[in-house]
N, C-alpha and C positions, 0 to 999 in steps of 0.2 A: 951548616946553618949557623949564623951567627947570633950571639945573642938578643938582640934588636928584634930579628925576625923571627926569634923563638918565642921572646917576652911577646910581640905583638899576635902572634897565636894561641898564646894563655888567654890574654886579653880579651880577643874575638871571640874564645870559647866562651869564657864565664860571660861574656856581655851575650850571646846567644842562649847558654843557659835560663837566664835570669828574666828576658825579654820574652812576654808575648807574644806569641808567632801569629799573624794573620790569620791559619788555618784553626786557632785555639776560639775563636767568635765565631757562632753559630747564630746566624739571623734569619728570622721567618716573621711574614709577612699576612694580618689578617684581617678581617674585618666583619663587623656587627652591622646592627641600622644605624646606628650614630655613629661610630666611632671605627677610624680604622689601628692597628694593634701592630706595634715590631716587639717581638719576642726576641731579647740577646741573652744569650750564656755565654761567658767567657771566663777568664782566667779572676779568681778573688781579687777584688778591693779594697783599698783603704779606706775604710768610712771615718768621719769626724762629726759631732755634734755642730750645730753652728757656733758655738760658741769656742769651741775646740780649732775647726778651720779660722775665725778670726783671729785667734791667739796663736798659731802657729804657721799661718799661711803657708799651707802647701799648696804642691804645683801638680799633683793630680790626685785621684778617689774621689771618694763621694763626699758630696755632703748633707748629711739627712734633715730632713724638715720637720720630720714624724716616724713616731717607728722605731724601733730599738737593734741594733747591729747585731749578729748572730754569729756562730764561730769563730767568734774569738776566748779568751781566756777569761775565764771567771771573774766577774766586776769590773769587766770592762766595757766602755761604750764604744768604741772603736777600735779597727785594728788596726796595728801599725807598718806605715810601710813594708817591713821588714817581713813584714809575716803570709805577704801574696801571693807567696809558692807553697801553702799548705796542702800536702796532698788530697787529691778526692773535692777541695773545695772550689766551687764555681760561685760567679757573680749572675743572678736570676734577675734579670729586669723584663719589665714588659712599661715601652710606651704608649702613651693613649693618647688620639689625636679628634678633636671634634670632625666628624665631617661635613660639618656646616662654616663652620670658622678656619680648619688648617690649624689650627691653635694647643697645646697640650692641655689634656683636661687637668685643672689644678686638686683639684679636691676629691676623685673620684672614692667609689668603693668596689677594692681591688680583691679577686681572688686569681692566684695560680697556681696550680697543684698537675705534677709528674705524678704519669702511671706506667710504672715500670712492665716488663712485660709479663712477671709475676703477680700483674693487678697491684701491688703495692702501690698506698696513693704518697707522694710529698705533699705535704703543703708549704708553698714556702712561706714565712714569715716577712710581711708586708712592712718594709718602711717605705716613705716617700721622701726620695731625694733627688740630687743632681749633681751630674758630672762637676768636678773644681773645676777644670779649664772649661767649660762648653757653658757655666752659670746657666740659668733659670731656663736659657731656651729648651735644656735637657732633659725637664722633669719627667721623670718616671716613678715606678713603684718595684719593687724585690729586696733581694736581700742577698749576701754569702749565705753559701749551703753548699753541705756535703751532698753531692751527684755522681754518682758510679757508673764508670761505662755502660752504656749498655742504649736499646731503645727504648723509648719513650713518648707517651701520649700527652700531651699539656691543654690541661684546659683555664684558659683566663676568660675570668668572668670581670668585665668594667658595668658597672651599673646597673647590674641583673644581668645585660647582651656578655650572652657567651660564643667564642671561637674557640677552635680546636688546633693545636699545630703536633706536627711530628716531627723529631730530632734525633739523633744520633749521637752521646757523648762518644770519642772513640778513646780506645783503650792508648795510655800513656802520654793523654794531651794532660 
C-alpha cells in the first residue's frame, strides 16, 4: 500500500468518524386538530445567538430566536462546532406546521418530554430556532440533551393539542 492510499484511508476514517450518518436522525410523523408535528433526534448542534450567527457566520447549527442552549459548558450560550460529538447528547426538535396554511407556527407554546421505559420523564428545554443553511423556513422548537439509548414514549404538546410518538435511540449512534 502506498503512502497516498494509506493517507487517503486515515482520511476517509476520521471524515466517517466525525460525520452524521443518515441512520443517526430519527423522524416521526404527527398530528393534532390544527397542527401536523415532525419529531427529529439526531446527532447535537451547534447553536448561536442571533447575534453570535451574524458575527461569525456559520455554515451550519442553529440559530436560536428564544430560548437558551443546554449542554454545553457553563456560561455559555452556545455550543461550538467542535463540541457535536458529545457523548449521550442529541439534538430534540419538534416542527409544527399549521394545517390550515402549510405554514410553521412562529410563536407557538411547546412542550416535549421522553418517558423512558423506567417512566422517567425528560423534559426537554425549549428554544425556538432554525437550521443556519435551511433560514426561517426551518423553524422549530428543542434543544441538545443528554438521551440514553433506550425506548421511549414523547409526548409534544403545541398549543394545548398533544401527540404521542415512539422512538428508539440505539445503543452507539
Amino acid at each position: 500500500m502506498t503512502k497516498y492510499v494509506f493517507l487517503l484511508c486515515i482520511i476517509g476514517m476520521f471524515i466517517s468518524m466525525t460525520q452524521p450518518r443518515a441512520d443517526d436522525l430519527i423522524v416521526r410523523e404527527g398530528r393534532t386538530a390544527h397542527f401536523r408535528l415532525t419529531l427529529q433526534i439526531g446527532p447535537m448542534e451547534a447553536m448561536y445567538s442571533e447575534a453570535d450567527a451574524k458575527a461569525t457566520h456559520p455554515t451550519s447549527g442553529e440559530v436560536m430566536l428564544s430560548g437558551k442552549m443546554t449542554g454545553g459548558m457553563p456560561s455559555m450560550d452556545h455550543a461550538m462546532p467542535g463540541m457535536t460529538s458529545m457523548p449521550g447528547m442529541r439534538h430534540v426538535e419538534l416542527h409544527a406546521y399549521s394545517l390550515k396554511t402549510g405554514k410553521a407556527v412562529p410563536d407557538a407554546s411547546v412542550t416535549i418530554v421522553l418517558i423512558g421505559a423506567d417512566k422517567k420523564r425528560q423534559r426537554v428545554p425549549i428554544a425556538r430556532m432554525y437550521g443556519v443553511s435551511e433560514g426561517l423556513a426551518d423553524l422549530h422548537y428543542g434543544n441538545n440533551m443528554r438521551v440514553s439509548p433506550g425506548t421511549y414514549a414523547v409526548d409534544a404538546t403545541v398549543n394545548g393539542e398533544t401527540t404521542h410518538f415512539s422512538i428508539t435511540i440505539p445503543a452507539g449512534s
